[in-house]
C-alpha positions in Angstrom: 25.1 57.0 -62.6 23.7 55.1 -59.3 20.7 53.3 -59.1 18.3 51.7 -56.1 17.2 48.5 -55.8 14.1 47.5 -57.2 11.1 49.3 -54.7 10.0 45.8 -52.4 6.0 47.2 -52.8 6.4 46.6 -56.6 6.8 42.8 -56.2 4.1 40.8 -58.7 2.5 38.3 -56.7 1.5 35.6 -59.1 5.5 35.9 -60.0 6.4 35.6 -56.6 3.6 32.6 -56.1 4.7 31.0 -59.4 9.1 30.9 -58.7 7.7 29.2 -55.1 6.3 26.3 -57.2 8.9 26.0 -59.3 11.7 25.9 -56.7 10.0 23.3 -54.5 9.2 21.8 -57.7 12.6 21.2 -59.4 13.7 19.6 -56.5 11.2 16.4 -57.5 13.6 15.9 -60.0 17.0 17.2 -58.6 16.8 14.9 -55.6 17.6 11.8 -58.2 21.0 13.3 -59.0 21.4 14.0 -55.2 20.8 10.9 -53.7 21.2 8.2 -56.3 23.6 7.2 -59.4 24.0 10.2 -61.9 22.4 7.3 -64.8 19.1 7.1 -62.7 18.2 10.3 -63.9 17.9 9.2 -67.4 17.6 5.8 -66.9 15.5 4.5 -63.8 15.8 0.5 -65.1 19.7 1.0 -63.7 18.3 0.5 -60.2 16.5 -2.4 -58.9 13.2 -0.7 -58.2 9.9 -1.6 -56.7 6.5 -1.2 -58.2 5.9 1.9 -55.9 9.7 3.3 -57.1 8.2 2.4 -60.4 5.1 4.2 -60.4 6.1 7.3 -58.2 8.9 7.3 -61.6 6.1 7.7 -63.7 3.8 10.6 -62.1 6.8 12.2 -61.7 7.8 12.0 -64.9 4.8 12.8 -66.2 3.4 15.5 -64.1 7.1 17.7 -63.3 9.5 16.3 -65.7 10.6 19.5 -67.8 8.0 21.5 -66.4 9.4 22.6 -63.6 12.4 23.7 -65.1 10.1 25.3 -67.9 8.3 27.4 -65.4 11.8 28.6 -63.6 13.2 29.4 -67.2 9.9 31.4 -68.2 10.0 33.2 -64.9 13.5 34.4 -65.2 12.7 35.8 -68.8 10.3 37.5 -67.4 12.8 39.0 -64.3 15.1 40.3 -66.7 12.3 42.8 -68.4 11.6 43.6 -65.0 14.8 44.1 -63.7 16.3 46.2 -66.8 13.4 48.4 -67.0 14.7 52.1 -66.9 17.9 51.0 -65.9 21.1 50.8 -67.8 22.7 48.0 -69.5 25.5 47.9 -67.0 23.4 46.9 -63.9 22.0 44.0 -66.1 25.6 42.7 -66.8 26.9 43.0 -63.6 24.0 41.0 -62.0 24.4 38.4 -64.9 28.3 38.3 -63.6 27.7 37.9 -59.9 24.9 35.0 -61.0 27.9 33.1 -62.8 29.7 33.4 -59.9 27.0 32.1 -57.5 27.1 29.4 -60.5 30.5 28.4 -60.6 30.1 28.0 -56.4 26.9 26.0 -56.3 28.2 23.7 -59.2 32.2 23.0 -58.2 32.1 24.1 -54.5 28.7 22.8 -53.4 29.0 19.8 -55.7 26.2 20.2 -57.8 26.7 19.2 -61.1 23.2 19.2 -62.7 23.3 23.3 -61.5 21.7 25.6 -63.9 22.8 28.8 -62.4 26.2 29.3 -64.6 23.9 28.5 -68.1 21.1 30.9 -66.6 23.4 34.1 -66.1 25.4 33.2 -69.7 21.8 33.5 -71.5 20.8 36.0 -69.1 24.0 38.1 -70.9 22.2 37.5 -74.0 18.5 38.2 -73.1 19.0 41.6 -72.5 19.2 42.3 -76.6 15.7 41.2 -77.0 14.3 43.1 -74.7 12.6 45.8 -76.7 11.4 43.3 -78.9 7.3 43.1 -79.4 5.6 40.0 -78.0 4.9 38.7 -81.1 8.3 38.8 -82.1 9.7 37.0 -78.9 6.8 34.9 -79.2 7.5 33.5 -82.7 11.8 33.7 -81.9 10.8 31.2 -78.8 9.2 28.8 -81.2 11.7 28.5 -83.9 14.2 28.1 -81.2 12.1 25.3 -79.6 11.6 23.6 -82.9 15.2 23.8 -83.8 15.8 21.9 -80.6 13.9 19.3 -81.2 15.4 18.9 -84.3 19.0 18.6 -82.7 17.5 16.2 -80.5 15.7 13.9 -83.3 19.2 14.3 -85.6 21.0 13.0 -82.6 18.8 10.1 -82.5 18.9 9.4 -85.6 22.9 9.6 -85.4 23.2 7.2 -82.4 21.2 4.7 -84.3 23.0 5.0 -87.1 26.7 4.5 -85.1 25.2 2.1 -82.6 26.5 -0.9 -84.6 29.6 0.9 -86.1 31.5 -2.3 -85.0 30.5 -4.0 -88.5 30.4 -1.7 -91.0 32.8 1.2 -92.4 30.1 3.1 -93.7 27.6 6.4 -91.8 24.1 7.1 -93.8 25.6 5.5 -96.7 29.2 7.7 -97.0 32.4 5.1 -96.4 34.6 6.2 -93.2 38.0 5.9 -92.8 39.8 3.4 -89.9 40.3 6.6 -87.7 36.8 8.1 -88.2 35.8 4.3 -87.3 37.5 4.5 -84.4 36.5 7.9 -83.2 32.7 7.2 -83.8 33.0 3.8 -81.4 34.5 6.2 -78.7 32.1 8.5 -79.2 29.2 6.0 -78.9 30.7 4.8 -76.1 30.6 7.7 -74.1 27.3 8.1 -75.1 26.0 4.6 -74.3 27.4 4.3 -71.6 25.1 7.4 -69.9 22.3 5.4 -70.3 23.5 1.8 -70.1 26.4 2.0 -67.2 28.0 -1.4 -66.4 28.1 -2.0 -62.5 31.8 -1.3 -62.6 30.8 2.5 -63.5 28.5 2.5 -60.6 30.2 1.3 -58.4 33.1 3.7 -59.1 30.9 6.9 -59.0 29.2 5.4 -55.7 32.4 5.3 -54.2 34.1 8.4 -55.1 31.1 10.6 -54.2 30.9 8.8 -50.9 34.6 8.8 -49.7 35.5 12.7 -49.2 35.0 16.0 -50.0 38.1 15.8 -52.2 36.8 12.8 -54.2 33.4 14.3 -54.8 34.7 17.8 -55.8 37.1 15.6 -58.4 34.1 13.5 -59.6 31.9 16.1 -59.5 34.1 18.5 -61.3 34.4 15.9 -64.5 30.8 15.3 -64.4 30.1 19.7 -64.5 33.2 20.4 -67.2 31.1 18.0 -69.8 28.0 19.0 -69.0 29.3 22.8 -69.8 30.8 21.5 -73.3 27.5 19.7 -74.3 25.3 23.1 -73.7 25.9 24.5 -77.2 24.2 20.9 -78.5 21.2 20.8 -75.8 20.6 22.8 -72.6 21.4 26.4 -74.2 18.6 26.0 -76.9 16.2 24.1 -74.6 17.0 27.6 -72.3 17.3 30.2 -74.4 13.9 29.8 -76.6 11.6 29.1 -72.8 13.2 32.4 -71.1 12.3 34.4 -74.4 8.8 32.5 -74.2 8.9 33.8 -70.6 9.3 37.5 -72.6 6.6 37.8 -74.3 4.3 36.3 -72.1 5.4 38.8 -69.6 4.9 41.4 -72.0 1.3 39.9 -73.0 0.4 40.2 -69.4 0.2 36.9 -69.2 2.5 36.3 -65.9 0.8 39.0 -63.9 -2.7 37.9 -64.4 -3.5 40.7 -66.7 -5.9 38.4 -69.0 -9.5 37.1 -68.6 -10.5 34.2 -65.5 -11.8 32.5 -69.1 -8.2 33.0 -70.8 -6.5 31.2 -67.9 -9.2 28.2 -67.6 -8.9 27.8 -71.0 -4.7 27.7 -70.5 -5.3 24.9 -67.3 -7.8 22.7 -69.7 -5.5 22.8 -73.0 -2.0 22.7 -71.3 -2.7 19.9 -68.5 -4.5 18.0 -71.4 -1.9 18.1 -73.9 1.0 18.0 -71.3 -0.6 14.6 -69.6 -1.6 13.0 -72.7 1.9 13.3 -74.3 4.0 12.5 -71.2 1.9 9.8 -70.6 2.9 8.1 -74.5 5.9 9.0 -73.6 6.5 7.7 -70.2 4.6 4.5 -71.6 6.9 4.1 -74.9 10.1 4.3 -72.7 9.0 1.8 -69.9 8.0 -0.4 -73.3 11.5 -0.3 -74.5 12.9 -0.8 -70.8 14.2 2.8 -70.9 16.0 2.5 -74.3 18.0 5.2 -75.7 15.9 5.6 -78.5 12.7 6.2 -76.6 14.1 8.6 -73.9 11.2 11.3 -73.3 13.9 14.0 -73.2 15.1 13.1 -76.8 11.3 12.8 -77.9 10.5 15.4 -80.4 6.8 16.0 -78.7 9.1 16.5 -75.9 8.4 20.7 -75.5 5.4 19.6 -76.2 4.4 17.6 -73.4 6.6 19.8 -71.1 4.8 23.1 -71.5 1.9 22.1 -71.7 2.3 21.1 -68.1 3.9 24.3 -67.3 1.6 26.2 -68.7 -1.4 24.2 -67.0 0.2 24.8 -63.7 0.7 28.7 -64.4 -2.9 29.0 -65.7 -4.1 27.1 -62.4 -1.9 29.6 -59.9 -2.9 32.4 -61.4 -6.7 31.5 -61.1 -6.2 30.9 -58.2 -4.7 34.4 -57.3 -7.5 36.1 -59.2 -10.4 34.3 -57.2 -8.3 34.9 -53.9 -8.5 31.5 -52.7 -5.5 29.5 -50.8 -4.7 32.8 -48.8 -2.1 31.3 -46.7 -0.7 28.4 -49.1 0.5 31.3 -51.5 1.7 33.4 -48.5 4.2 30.3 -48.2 4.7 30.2 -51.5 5.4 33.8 -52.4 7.9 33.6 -49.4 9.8 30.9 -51.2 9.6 32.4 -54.7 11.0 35.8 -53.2 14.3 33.8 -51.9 14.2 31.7 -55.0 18.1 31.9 -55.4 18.5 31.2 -51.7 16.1 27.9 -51.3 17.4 26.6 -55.1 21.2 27.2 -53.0 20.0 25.8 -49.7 19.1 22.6 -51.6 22.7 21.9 -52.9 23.7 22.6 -49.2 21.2 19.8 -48.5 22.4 18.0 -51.1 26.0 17.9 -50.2 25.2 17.8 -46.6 23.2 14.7 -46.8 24.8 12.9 -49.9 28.4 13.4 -50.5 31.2 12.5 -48.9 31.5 16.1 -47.1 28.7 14.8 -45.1 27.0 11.5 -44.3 27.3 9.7 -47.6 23.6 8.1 -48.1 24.1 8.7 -52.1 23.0 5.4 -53.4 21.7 4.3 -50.0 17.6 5.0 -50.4 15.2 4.1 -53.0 13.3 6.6 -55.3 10.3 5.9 -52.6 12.6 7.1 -50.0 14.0 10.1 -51.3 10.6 11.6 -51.9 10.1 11.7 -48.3 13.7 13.5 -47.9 11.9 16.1 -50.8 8.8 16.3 -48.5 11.0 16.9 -45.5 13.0 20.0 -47.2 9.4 21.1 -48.6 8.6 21.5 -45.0 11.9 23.2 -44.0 12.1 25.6 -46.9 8.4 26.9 -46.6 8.8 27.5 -43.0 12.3 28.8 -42.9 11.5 31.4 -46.0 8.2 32.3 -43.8 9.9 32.9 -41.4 12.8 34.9 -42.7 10.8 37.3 -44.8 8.5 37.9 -41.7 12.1 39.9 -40.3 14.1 40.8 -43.5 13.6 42.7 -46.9 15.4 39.9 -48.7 16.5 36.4 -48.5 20.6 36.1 -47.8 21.7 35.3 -50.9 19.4 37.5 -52.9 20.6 40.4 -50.2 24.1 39.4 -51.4 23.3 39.6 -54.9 21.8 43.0 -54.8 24.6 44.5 -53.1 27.1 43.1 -55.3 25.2 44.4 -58.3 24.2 48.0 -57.2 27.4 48.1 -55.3 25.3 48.9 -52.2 23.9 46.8 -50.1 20.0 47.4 -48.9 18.0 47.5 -46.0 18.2 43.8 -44.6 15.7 44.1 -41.7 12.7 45.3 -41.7 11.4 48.2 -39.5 9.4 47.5 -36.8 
């Protein structure tokens, strides 16, 4: 059986509008893990900062932390309803496949280790089993999913604190241990500590391994992805898994497309920007309280999801208002441009990222201050409006995505337009 490409005058435009934003908007917190310390990420007190690193940390934080990558994970739930609509089950695998392996390049080959390609196409593989589920269904999976990952992440905390003095005791929540499970638990806090609380030696030596070569970088960077892929089971699949299904049913409640009343989606900008600030806000303000402890980490926070879609869902209300009145005409032509070459741009920014920061190319990881790096985000803001713009003015499809639906259909499209 053969199959077309999707037809390019079915594109949703508040989809389209909505991946823009969230691919400009995951940079904000990519460009740490580009251009400083793999720690600063999670722990901003490991760099000397000055009050403006400080405070740029916290609106940040507060305002894209999560949300961003909330809003990409909802928007792909909803692509895969789109995509496998009246089309067989093969065509979804396939696609899934050629994601991984535009994955496993942008994570080991473009030296991007916080990638979240190769985790999107495995759940992707998955995704397609719920997809004649009803809304509601999908709607209450998503939450039991999201609650059960906030309670891995409380049990974990509640496990580190219980093994952070392990040193003096031979006992975990009361039950004696032997000399070997003693011994295994101090590794294993460790490792764990040492993520958030790096001595100088550690960064020094990741500094000057991703700064050397190519060859260092890929080696460093290959360690850095291989443990990131064992921990998914215990934290990113869930996080994942239960916001793409969310993505679902809101796509099948019309939600995404703007299918609801102006009063629904003011309602949705009021509630979620309310409960998204006032959370990340305590939460922001709790960690820089504890100097960025461990035990006060927003991402291990149980109103965590919470405060995260909330913002989402504030920003996706506010878009698609914005849409239905028909204002900012030529900021969501930008936009859309970007969100219809979402793979591309989220690629193009590892380029950047390896280009400017590793050893395959100048080296500056380490070099500029949060403050500093914001204006290398501005800069690629610039590029990748104006480049996708530009592009889409003269082709159907971004490169990669051209790529990807070639591979997938075994035919490649149309890539320039008629004039």
């Amino acid at each position: 059986m053969t199959e077309s490409p999707t037809n390019l005058n079915n594109r949703i435009e508040t989809l389209d509008v909505l991946r823009g934003f969230a691919v400009l908007g995951i940079l904000l917190l990519n460009i740490l893990m580009f251009g400083q310390v793999s720690f600063y990420y999670l722990n901003p007190s490991v760099i000397q900062g000055t009050s403006t690193d400080w405070v740029i940390w916290a609106l940040i934080d507060i305002s894209a932390e999560g949300a961003m990558r909330a809003l990409f994970s909802i928007l792909f739930g909803a692509g895969v309803l789109l995509f496998t609509k009246n089309k067989p089950a093969s065509f979804h695998f396939k696609r899934s496949l050629w994601l991984l392996c535009f994955g496993i390049v942008d994570a080991y080959f473009l030296l991007w280790f916080g990638d979240i390609l190769i985790l999107y196409a495995l759940v992707s593989f998955i995704l397609y089993f719920f997809k004649e589920l009803k809304p509601q269904t999908l709607l209450i999976i998503s939450i039991v999913l999201l609650a059960f990952n906030s309670l891995i992440s409380f049990g974990t905390m509640k496990f580190l604190n219980e093994i952070k003095d392990i040193d003096q005791k031979n006992t975990i929540f009361n039950q004696k241990i032997s000399e070997n499970e003693k011994k295994d638990l101090i590794e294993l806090r460790d490792l764990v500590y040492g993520v958030f609380y790096p001595t100088s030696d550690d960064i020094s030596n990741e500094l000057n391994q991703r700064k050397e070569s190519y060859t260092s970088a890929f080696q460093w960077n290959m360690h850095e992805k291989n443990l990131a892929i064992k921990s998914y089971i215990f934290s990113s699949f869930w996080d994942v898994i239960s916001v793409m299904i969310l993505g679902m049913s809101l796509f099948k409640y019309r939600i995404l497309q703007g299918g609801l009343s102006s009063l629904f989606y003011i309602r949705l900008i009021i509630v979620g920007l309310v409960a998204g600030i006032s959370v990340n806000s305590f939460e922001v303000w709790s960690a820089f309280e504890s100097n960025n402890s461990i035990f006060d980490s927003r991402i291990t926070s149980l109103t965590y999801d919470v405060g995260r879609l909330g913002m989402a869902f504030g920003y996706l209300g506010l878009i698609i208002l914005i849409i239905k009145f028909d204002k900012a005409i030529k900021l969501r032509y930008y936009l859309s441009n970007v969100g219809k070459m979402a793979l591309t741009n989220y690629l193009l920014q590892s380029i950047f990222g390896l280009i400017l920061f590793s050893g395959a190319g100048f080296g500056l990881v380490g070099e500029l201050s949060r403050s500093q790096l914001y204006i290398v985000v501005f800069c690629i803001w610039v590029y990748q409006l104006s480049f996708s713009s530009w592009w889409m003015s003269r082709y159907n499809f971004g490169p990669f995505e051209w790529i990807w639906r070639g591979l997938t259909y075994s035919k490649f499209p149309k890539l320039i337009k008629a004039k």
